[in-house]
C-alpha positions as CSV (number, residue, x, y, z in Angstrom):
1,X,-95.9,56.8,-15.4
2,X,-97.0,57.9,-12.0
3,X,-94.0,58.9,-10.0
4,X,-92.8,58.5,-6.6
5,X,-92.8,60.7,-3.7
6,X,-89.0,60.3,-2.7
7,X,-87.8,58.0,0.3
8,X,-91.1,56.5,0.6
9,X,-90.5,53.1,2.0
10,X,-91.7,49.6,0.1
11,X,-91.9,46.3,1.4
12,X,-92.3,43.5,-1.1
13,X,-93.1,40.1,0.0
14,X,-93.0,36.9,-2.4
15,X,-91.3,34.0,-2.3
16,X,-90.6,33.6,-6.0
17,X,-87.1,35.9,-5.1
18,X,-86.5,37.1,-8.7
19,X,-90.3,38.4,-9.1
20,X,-90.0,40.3,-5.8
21,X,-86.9,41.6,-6.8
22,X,-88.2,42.7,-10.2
23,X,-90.5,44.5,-8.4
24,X,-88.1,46.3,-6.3
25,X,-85.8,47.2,-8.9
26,X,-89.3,48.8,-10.8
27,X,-89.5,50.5,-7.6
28,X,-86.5,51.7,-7.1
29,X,-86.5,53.1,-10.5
30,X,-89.4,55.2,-9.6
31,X,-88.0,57.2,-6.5
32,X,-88.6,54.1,-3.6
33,X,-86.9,52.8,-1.3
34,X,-87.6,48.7,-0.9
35,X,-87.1,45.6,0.7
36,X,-87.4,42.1,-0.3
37,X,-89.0,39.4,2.4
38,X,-89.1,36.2,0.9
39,X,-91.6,35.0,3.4
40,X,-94.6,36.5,6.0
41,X,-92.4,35.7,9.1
42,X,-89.2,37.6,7.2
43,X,-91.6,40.3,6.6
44,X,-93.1,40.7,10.2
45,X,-89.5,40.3,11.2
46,X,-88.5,43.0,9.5
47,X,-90.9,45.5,10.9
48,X,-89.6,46.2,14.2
49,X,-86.8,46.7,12.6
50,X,-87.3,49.4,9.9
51,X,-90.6,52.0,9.1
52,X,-92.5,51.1,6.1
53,X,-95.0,53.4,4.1
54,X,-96.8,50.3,2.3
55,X,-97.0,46.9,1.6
56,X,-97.4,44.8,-1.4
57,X,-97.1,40.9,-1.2
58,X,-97.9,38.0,-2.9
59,X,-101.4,36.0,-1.6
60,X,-100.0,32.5,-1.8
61,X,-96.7,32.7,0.4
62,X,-95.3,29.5,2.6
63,X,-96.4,29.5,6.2
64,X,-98.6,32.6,6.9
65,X,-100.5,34.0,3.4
66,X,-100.5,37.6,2.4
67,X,-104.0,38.0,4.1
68,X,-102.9,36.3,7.4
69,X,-99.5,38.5,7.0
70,X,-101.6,41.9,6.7
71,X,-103.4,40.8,9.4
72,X,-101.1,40.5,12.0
73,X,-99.1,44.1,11.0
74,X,-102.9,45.6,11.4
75,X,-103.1,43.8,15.2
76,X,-99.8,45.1,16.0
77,X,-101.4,48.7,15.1
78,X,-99.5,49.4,12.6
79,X,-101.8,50.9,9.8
80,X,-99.6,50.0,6.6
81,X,-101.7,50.7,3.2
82,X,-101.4,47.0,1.9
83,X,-101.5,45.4,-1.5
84,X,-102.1,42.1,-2.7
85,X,-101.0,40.7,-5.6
86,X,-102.1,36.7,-6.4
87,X,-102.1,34.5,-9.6
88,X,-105.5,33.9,-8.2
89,X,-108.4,36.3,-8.0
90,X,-111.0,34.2,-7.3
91,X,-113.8,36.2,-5.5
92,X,-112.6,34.2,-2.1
93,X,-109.1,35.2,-2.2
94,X,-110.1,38.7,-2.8
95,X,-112.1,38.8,-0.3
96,X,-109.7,37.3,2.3
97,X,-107.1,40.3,1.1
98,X,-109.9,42.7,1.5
99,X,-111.0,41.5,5.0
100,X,-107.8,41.3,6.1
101,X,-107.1,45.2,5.2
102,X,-106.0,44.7,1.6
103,X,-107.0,48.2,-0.7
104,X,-105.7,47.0,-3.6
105,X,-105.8,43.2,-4.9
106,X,-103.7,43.5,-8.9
107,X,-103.8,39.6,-10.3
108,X,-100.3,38.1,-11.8
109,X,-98.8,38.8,-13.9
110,X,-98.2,41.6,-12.8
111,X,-99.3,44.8,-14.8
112,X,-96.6,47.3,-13.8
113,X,-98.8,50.7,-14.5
114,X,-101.2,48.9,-13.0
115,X,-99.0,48.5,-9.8
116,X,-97.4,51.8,-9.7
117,X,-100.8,53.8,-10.2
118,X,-102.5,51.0,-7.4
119,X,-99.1,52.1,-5.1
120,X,-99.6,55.5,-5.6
121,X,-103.6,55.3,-4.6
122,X,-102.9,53.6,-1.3
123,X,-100.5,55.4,-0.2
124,X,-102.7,58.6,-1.4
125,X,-105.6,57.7,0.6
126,X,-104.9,55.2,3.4
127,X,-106.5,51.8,0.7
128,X,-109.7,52.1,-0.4
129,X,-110.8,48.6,-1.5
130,X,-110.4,47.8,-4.9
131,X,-109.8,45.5,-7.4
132,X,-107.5,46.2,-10.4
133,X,-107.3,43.6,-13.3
134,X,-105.4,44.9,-16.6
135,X,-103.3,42.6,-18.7
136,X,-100.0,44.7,-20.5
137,X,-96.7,45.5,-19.7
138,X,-96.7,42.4,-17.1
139,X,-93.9,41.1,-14.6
């Protein structure tokens, strides 16, 4: 397993609580720090707030989506390496995440190698564009 660089700071976004917290706890496990938003707006409210070194949300959220969420952190200036994560990959939703300053776009479930080596990558070289797509070891 790919480990962490210690008190790196994640932000996980998804409104399915117990899968974002999964996630965290993975995380945590690994040397991060994180944070659960259960929504875009708790996200972007939680910005200001704290400094984050990436990003990794769900696609399909209530009120803004992960693209629209990325977005509006990279109009603020803030360059956050961003990763997507969506039940669906379709080559529209990819490209949204992409667009929108995605580098990596990982399909659910979850793979969680999958995660932690697409994790380490962006936050390695600032997310180059790419689309990851393994099956095992889900969340």
């Amino acid at each position: 397993m790919v480990q962490a660089p210690h008190l790196l700071r994640i932000l996980v976004v998804d409104d399915h609580v117990e899968l974002a917290e999964n996630i965290a706890e993975i995380l945590d496990g690994q040397g991060y720090y994180t944070e659960v938003a259960e929504s875009a707006e708790q996200a972007l409210a939680c910005l200001p707030k704290q400094a984050f070194d990436a990003l990794i949300t769900d696609f399909r959220l209530p009120g803004l989506n992960g693209a629209e969420l990325i977005a509006a952190v990279h109009q603020h200036g803030n360059t956050l390496p961003c990763l997507v994560m969506s039940a669906f990959t379709d080559q529209e939703t990819v490209e949204q995440a992409r667009t929108a300053g995605a580098g990596v776009v990982l399909p659910k479930p979850v793979n969680i190698q999958a995660l932690l080596v697409a994790l380490h990558q962006i936050l390695e070289t600032g997310a180059d564009a790419a689309l990851v797509s393994t099956k095992p070891a889900t969340v």
